[in-house]
Residue frames relative to the residue before (quaternion, step in Angstrom):
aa qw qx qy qz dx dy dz
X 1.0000 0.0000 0.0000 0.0000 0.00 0.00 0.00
X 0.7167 0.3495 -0.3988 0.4529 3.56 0.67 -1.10
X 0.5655 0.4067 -0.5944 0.4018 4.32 0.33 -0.08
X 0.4964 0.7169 -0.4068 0.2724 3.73 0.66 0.09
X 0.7827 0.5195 -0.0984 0.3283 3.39 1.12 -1.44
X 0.5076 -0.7465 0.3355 0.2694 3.62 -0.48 0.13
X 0.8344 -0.1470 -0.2153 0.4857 2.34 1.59 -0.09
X 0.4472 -0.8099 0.3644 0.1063 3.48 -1.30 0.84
X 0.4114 -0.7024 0.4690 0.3426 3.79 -0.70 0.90
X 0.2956 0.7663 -0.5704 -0.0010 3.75 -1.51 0.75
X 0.6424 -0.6350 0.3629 0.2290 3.04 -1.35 0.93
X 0.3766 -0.8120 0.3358 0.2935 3.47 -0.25 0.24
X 0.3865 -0.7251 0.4740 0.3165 4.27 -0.70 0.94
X 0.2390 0.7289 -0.6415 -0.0108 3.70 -0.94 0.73
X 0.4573 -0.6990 0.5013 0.2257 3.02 -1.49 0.52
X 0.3736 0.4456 -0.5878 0.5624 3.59 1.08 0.62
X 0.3601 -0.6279 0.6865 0.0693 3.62 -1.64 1.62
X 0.0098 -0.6672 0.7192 0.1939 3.86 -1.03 -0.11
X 0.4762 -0.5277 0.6415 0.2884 3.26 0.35 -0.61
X 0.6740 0.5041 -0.4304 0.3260 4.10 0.26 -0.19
X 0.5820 -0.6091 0.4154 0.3431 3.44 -1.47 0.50
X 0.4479 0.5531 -0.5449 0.4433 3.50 0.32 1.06
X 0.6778 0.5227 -0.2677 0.4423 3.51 1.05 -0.88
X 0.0773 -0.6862 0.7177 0.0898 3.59 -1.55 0.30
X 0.2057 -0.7377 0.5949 0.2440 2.99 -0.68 1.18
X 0.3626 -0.5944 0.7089 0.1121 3.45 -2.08 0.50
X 0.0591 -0.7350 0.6738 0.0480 3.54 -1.26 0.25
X 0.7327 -0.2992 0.5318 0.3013 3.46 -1.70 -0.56
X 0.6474 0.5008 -0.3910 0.4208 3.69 1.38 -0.49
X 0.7042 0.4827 -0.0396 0.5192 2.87 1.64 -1.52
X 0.6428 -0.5253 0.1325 0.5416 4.14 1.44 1.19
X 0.5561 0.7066 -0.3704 0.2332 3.48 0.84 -1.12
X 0.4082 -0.6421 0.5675 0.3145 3.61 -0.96 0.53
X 0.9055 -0.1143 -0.1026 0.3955 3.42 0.27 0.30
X 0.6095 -0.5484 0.2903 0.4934 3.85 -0.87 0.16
X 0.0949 -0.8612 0.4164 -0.2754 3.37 -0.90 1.58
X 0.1392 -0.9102 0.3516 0.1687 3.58 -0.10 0.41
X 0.2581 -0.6619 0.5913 0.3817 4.00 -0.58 0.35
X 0.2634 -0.7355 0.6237 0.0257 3.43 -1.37 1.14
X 0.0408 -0.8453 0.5252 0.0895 3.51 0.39 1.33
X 0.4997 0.6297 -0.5153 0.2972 3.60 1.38 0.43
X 0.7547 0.4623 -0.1580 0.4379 3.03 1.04 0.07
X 0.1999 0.8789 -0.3653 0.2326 3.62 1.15 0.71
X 0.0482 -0.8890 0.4462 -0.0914 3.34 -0.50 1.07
X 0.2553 -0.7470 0.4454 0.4224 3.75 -0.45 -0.26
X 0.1741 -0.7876 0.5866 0.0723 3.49 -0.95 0.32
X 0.5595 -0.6095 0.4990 0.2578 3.45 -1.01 0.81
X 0.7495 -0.5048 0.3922 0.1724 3.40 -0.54 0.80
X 0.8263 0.3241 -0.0558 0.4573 2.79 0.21 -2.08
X 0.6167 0.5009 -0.2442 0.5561 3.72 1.60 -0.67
X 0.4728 0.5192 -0.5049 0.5020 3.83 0.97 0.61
X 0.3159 -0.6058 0.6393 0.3529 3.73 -1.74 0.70
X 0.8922 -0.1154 0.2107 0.3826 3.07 -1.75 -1.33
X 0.2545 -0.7845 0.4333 0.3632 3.21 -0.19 0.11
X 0.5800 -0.6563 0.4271 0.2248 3.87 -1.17 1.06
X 0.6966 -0.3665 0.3369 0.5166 3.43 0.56 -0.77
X 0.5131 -0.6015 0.5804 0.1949 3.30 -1.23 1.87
X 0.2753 -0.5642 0.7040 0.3320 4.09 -1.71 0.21
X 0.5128 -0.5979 0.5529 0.2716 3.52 -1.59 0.02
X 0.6689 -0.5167 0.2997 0.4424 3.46 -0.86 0.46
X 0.6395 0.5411 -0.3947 0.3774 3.56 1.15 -0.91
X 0.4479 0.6938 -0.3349 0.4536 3.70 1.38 -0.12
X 0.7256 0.5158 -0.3134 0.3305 3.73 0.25 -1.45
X 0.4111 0.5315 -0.5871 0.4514 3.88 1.03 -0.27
X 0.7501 0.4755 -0.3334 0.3163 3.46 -0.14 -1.26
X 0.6917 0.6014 -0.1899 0.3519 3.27 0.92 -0.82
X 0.5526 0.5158 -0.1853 0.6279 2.99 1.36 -1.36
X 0.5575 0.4804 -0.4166 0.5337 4.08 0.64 -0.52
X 0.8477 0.3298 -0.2296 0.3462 2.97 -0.48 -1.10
X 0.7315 0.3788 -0.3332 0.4587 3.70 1.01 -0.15
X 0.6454 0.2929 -0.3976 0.5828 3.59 1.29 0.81
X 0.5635 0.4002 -0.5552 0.4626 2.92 0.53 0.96
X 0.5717 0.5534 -0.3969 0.4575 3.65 1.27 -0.11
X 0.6802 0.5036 -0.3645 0.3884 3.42 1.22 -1.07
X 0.5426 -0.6205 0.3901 0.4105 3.40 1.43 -0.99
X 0.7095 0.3751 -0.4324 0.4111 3.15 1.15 0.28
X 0.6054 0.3060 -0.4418 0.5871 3.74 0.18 0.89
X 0.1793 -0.6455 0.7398 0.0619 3.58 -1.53 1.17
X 0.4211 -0.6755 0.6052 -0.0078 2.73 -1.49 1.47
């Protein structure tokens, strides 16, 4: 269903680190040209068709983190 939609929620990569539980950090292990952070305080939806290439996919062993850090953005899990 979700390769179906037009559009898709994501979090945005920066390379400014805080350190806070919203963030996932990314490296060079994990495809990224450099060390970098998803910022699930900031999540958005984005047309599809307005996305580039894509950099590099995370493995499942990843999504805990992810799944943290985006409930703790939504607010329902304190870090």
């Amino acid at each position: 269903m979700i390769d179906t939609l037009n559009e898709i929620i994501v979090a945005p990569a920066t390379r400014t680190i805080r350190g806070l539980a919203t963030e996932v950090l990314l490296s060079s292990a994990d495809g990224m040209p450099e060390p970098c952070a998803l910022n699930f305080d900031h999540v958005s939806l984005v047309q599809r068709s307005k996305l580039g290439a894509v950099i590099t996919e995370l493995p499942a062993s990843r999504w805990p983190e992810i799944e943290q850090a985006l409930l703790v953005a939504c607010g329902f899990r304190i870090d």
